[in-house]
C-alpha positions in Angstrom: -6.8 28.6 10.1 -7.2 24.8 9.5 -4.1 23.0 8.2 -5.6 19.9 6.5 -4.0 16.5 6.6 -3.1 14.1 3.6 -5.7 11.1 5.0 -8.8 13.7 4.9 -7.7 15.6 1.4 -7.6 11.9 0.5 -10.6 10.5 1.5 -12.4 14.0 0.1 -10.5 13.2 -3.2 -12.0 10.1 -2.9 -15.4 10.8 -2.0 -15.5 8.7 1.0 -17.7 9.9 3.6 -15.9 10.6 7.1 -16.4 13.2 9.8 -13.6 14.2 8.9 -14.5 14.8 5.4 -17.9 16.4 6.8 -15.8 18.7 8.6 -13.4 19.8 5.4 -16.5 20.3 3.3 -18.3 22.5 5.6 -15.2 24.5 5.9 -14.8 24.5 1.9 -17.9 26.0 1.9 -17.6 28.7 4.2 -14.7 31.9 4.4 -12.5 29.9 7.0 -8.9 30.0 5.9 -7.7 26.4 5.3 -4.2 25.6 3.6 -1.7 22.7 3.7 2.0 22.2 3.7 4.5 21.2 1.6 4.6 17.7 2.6 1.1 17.1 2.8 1.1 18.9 -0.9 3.9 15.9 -1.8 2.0 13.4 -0.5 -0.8 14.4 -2.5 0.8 14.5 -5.3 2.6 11.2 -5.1 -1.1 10.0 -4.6 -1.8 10.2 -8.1 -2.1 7.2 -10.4 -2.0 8.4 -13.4 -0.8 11.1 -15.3 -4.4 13.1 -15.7 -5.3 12.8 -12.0 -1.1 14.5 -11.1 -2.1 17.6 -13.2 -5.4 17.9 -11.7 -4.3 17.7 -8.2 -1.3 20.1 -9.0 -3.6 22.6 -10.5 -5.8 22.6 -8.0 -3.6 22.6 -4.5 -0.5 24.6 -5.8 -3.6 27.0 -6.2 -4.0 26.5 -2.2 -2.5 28.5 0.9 0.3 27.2 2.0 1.8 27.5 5.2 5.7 26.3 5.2 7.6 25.3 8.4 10.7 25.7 6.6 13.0 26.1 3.7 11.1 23.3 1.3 10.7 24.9 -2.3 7.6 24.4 -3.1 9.1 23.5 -7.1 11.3 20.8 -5.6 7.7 19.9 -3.6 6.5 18.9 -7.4 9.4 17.6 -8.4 9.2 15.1 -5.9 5.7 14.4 -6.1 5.7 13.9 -9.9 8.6 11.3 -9.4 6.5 9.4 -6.5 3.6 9.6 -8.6 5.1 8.3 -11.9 6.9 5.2 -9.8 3.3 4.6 -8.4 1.4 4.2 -12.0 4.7 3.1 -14.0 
């Protein structure tokens, strides 16, 4: 299992080329089990300029495993997120 930090879903969001990226792609590609946590789901989230681009990364990671390392709802996760994101392209 590869849990997948915010910088690399970033850059691949992005489309900037990194090993890093390299590596996430050829795991994309392949049946390796990948997920992400809550935070790194909020930061992603908050990541979003605009309106369009916070529904298409909530539709596609709240689609995603993820492993929590506590209590976090993942609701309250996208709460936050939509708050951080709307401050960001307000």
């Amino acid at each position: 299992m590869h849990l997948v930090d915010t910088s690399v879903w970033i850059d691949y969001i992005n489309g900037k080329e990194t090993e890093h990226v390299s590596f996430l792609d050829q795991r994309l590609s392949n049946p390796v089990a990948f997920g992400l946590n809550g935070l790194i789901y909020l930061e992603i989230l908050q990541g979003a300029n605009n309106q369009k681009a916070f529904e298409q990364f909530q539709r596609h990671f709240s689609g995603q495993q993820f492993y929590h390392f506590s209590l976090i709802n993942l609701l309250d996760i996208q709460d936050s997120g939509f708050i951080g994101s709307v401050v960001r392209y307000s």
